[in-house]
N, C-alpha and C positions, 0 to 999 in steps of 0.2 A: 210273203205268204198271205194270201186272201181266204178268210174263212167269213161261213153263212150259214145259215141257217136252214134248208132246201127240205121241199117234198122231194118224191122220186121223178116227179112231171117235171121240175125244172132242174133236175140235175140230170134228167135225160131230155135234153133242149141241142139238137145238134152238134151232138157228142158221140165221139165213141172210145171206148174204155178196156183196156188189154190189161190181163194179169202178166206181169213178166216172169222169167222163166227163172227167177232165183227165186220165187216164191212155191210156196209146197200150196197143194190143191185143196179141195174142198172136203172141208173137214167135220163138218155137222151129222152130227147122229139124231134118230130119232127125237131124243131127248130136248136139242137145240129146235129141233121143229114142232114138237109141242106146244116148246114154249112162246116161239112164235106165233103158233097158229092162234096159241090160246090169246096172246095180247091183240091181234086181229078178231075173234071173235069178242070178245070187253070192250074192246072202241066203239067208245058212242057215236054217232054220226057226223056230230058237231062238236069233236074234239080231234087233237094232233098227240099224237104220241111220238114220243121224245125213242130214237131206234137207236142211236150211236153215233160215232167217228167214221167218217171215209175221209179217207186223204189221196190225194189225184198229183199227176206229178206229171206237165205237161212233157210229151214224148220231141224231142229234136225229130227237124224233117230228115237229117241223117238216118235216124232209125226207121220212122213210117214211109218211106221213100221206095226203102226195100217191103212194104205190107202188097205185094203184086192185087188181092182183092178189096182192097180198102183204100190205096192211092188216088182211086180214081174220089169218094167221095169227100176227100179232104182238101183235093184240090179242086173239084167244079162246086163242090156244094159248100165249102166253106165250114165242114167237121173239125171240131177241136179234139183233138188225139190226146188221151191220156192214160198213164200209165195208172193200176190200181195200188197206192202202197199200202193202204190200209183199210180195212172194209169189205175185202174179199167175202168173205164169206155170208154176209149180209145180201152185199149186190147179188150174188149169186143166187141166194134165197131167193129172191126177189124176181130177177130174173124167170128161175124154174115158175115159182107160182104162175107171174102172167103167163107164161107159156100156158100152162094147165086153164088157165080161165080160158084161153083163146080156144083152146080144143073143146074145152065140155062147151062154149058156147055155140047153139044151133043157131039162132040169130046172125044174121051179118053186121051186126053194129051191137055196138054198150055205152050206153049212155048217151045217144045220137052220136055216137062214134063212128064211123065201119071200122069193122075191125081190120079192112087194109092198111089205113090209117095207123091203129095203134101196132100193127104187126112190124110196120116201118118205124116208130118211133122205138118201140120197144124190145123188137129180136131182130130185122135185117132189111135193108133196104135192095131190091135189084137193079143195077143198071138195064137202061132202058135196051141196050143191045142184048141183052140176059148173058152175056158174057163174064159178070163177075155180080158177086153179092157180096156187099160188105155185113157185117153182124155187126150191130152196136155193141153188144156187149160178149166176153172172150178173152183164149188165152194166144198167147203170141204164136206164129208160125207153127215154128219148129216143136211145140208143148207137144205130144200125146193127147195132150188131154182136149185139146183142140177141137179135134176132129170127133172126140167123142161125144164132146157138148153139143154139136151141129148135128150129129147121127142122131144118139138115144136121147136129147131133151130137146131138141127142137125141131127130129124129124126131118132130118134132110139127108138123102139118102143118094147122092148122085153114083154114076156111072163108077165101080169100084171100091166103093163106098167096106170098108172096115172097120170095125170098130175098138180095133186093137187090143194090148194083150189088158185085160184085166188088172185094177189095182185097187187100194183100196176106196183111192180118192175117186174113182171112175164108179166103185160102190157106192158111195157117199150121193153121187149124182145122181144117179141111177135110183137111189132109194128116197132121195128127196122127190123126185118127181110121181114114184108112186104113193109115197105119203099124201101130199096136196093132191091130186088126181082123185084118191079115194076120197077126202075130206068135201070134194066138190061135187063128189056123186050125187046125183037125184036133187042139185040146188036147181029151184028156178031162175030164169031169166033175170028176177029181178034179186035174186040173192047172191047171182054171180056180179051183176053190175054196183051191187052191196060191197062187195071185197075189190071189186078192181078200185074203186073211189076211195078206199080206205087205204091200197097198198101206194096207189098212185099220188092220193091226194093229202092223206093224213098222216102216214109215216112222214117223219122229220129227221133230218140228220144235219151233225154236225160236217159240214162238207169245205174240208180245208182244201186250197189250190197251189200247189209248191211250182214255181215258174222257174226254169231253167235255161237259159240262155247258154245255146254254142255255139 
């Protein structure tokens, strides 16, 4: 097992990251994103704040083999697949906010960024045939809850597009993205590019790597 110490920028370095499906969903209320939001707004600029545990648990190509819109970028581009065993709910955080920064921002870039750029690093890459889009970050296949992360927090809404039956965990999602949405309301330019440098650069985690061999 290999653990480090990681921002969110180098632990979203050519990776992509599946909750499995013995895990229960996303489970934050209000109260866990308060207190989130609240250590995001207390970070000084020139500090790291210590977030938690994720633990990643490299996925066999038996399993991702079968991912039909992700196979392609683990094989051309050289994606490390890993399963989430610990930290769900964190990543997940994490996740919704950048979405939310990318929407309020008008700008095409943050921090001499484009934000095509970070939308690829950080919610979904397309293949160049626009045949398939892998999402760095998500739950496996066959989840529910899948489809719903792609619909209602990341806005993608293809041909058929359902957002299925309602639960709590699908609540949970659903009300984290309008908590950070509202909290971003009416920020400038440079007060969005203020929180993405802090979620990206200053969150730290303890990020352990469990290697599996089949």
């Amino acid at each position: 097992m290999k653990t480090e110490l990681l921002t969110i920028s180098k632990i979203f370095n050519e990776a992509l990251f599946r909750i499995p499906d013995y895990q229960r969903g996303y489970s934050w209320e209000e109260s866990h994103l308060k207190d989130f939001w609240s250590d995001i707004e207390q970070l000084n600029h020139n500090k790291s704040h210590y977030t938690g545990v994720i633990t990643l648990e490299e996925v066999p190509e038996a399993a991702w083999c079968r991912w039909e819109d992700d196979a392609w970028i683990i094989r051309s581009k050289r994606y490390s697949p890993y399963y989430v065993v610990d930290g769900q709910q964190r990543l997940t955080t994490v996740v919704i906010l950048l979405q939310c920064i990318i929407e309020k921002t008008v700008a095409d870039e943050l921090n001499y960024t484009p934000l095509e750029i970070i939308r690829r690093k950080y919610i979904f890459e397309t293949r160049s045939d626009k045949l398939a889009r892998a999402y760095i970050f998500g739950y496996e296949k066959d989840n529910p809850r899948r489809e719903f992360l792609r619909g209602e927090i990341f806005a993608d809404h293809p041909d058929g597009y359902s957002n299925g039956e309602a639960t709590v965990y699908t609540r949970n999602l659903r009300n984290a993205k309008k908590f950070f949405c509202e909290k971003l309301e009416g920020f400038s330019h440079s007060d969005l590019e203020s929180v993405f440098s802090k979620v990206t650069q200053q969150l730290v985690f303890n990020a352990y790597e469990i290697s599996k061999k089949v």
